[in-house]
Structure formats: structure tokens, C-alpha cells
C-alpha positions, 0 to 999 in steps of 0.5 A: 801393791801401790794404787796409781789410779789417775785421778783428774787433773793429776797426769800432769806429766803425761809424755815426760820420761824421768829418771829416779835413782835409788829407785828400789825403797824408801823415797825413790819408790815412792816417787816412782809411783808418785811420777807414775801416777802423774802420768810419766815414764820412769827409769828406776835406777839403783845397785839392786835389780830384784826391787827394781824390778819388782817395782818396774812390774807394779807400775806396769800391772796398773797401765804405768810404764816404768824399766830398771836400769840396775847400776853402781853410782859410785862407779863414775863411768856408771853415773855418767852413762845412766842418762845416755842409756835412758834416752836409748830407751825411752828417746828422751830425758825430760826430768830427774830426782837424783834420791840415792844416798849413803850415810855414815852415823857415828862420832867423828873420832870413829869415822874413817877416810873410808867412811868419809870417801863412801859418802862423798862418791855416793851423794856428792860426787855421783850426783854431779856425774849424774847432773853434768850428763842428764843437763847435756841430754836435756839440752840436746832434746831441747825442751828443757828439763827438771832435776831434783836433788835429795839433800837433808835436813843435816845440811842446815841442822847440826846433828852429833853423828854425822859429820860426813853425811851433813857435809855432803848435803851441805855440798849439795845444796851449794852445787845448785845454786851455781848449776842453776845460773849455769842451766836456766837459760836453756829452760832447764830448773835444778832444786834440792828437796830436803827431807826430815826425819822419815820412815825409810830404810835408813831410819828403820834401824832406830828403836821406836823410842827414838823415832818417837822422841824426834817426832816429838820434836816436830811441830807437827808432832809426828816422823814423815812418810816417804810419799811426802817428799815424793810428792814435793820432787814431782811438784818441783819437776813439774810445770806448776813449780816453773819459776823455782829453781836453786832452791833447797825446800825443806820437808821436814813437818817443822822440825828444822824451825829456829828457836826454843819452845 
């Protein structure tokens, strides 16, 4: 069981209600407790309800107040309702970290449309859905808000494999360069965070050797946890990051850095 005991001077975001999605594992679970801790309500979302709710009852048996809203992202009437359903329960949407995400990891010339389809509805199409409705409930509330974007390391790296992923997160990070003009007059910020390689379920199935080789990589010589780039998105959704926005923030222990050593 997670400890989110607040320490002084961390419920920065007491009286704020945030929704996460992919809330179920990896990084969406770690920035549940991460929000919690801070002092916000937090709408879990994901396709699985049992870890959601599993979730859901840790937060609530350490004083956090958290509830799963199980739902498909990639069926566009889910993702456009999600934010609206929030508000329902809670009375406002005041931050988001839009972290659910699908991959597709292989050579392009064993890639299907199917693959390329998949990816493209789950990490750009349904994070658009999801941006469009949680900036009109935002502005209805009045207060401005927060979004935060999972993008990737991929989207500026070049990996053989991942043709389709790296483009998606390419997109992404393109989408809130525009959206950020779009939104900021209305009080509302909108980033990416770009993790490196972490321990999550999308990276389990890699054989320690492999891990260990791309830690290596790193300049800080090590694979990330799921709890830092958790900490980033609740940073960029809080009130010490309130002048940064269209930016995508690298979290990636330096593995991304240029040049040859």
C-alpha cells in the first residue's frame, strides 16, 4: 500500500479535482498518489475497473479522496464524456494528465494499418477528445485549469521499432504548441511530459540485459521509476509551473542528450 501522508508545505493542490487516465498501473498510478498526496481529488480512469478501484480504496484508507471512472478511450463518445462525467461527481475539473497510451514495437514492414490505427486512436486521437472537452469544462468553471500530456522520449529520439508510437507522440507534441495559443488567455496551461525509459508495464517485457543496456545509456546511469515523471505532471499542474506552457519536458535521466561520449 502507498504512504500519502502530507507532509508540510505539499497539499499544494488541496480543493482541486484532477483527472488521470491510464489510472490503473505504471505512471497513472503513481500520479494518483502523487495528486493525492498534494491534496487533490482524483478521477481514476482506464479500460480495467478492479485496479482502479483498487486504487480508488488505497487513496480513500489513507484520508485521499479519489473514484474510478472505468471507460474505452478509444471509443470517441467515451472520451468526449469522461471530463463532463467528472464535473458530475466532483462539481469541477480543475487539472488533467492525459497518461493512457498504447504501443506498437516492431519493423515497420511488420506493422499493420490495424497497428498504426490502434495507436493513432489511443494516443493522439483520444487525447484530443479528451483536451477539446476537459478546456470546455475548465472555461465553464472559470478558474482556468492545467492538462498534462504523456509524450516520449520517441518523439524526438529515433528508435528502429517504433515507427507508429514515435509518430504519435510527435503529434502530441505538435498539438499543444497550438492548443496553448488557443487556451492560455482563459487561464488554462497545457504541456507534455516526456518520459525515458521507466519501469512500467510497457517496459516489463524487456529482458533485464536490455534494461540494463539502455540504463547505461543514461547519464545518470540508471532506468526511471514511475514516481518521477509523476511528480513532474503534478508540478507542471501546479501553481509553481504557472508560467510554463506548450512545452514538452523531457524526464529522461539524460538519455536523450546529444552527442557522442
Amino acid at each position: 500500500m502507498e504512504n500519502i501522508q502530507t507532509q508540510p508545505g505539499e497539499a499544494r493542490m488541496t480543493g482541486r479535482v484532477v483527472l488521470v487516465t491510464g489510472a490503473g498501473s505504471g505512471i497513472g498510478r503513481a500520479a494518483a498518489f502523487a495528486f493525492a498526496r498534494a491534496g487533490a481529488t482524483v478521477a481514476l480512469a482506464g479500460r480495467r475497473e478492479v485496479p482502479l478501484q483498487e486504487v480508488a480504496r488505497e487513496i480513500a484508507t489513507i484520508g485521499g479522496q479519489a473514484a474510478a471512472f472505468p471507460v474505452d478511450l478509444v471509443d470517441p463518445v467515451a472520451a468526449s464524456a469522461l471530463p463532463d462525467a467528472v464535473v458530475a461527481r466532483f462539481g469541477r475539473l480543475d487539472a488533467a494528465f492525459n497518461n493512457a497510451g498504447a504501443a506498437a514495437y516492431a519493423p515497420m514492414g511488420q506493422l499493420t494499418v490495424d497497428d498504426f490505427d490502434r495507436v493513432m486512436a489511443t494516443n493522439v486521437r483520444a487525447v484530443w477528445l479528451l483536451v477539446k472537452h476537459e478546456v470546455a469544462a475548465m472555461r465553464r468553471g472559470g478558474r482556468g485549469g492545467a492538462i498534462v500530456n504523456t509524450s516520449s522520449i520517441a518523439a524526438t529520439g529515433g528508435t528502429a521499432g517504433l515507427s507508429i508510437y514515435a509518430a504519435s507522440k510527435g503529434a502530441l507534441d505538435a498539438m499543444i504548441r497550438a492548443i496553448a495559443v488557443e487556451v492560455g488567455a482563459d487561464g488554462i496551461r497545457i504541456n507534455n511530459v516526456s518520459p525515458g525509459v521507466i519501469r512500467t508495464p510497457m517496459t516489463a517485457p524487456l529482458p533485464e540485459e536490455v534494461l540494463s543496456s539502455l540504463a547505461a545509456h543514461a547519464a545518470l546511469k540508471r532506468v526511471g521509476e514511475p514516481e518521477e515523471i509523476a511528480d513532474v505532471a503534478v508540478w507542471l499542474c501546479g501553481d509553481e509551473a504557472r508560467f510554463i506552457t506548450g512545452q514538452s519536458v523531457l524526464v529522461d535521466g539524460g538519455f536523450n542528450i546529444a552527442g557522442l561520449r
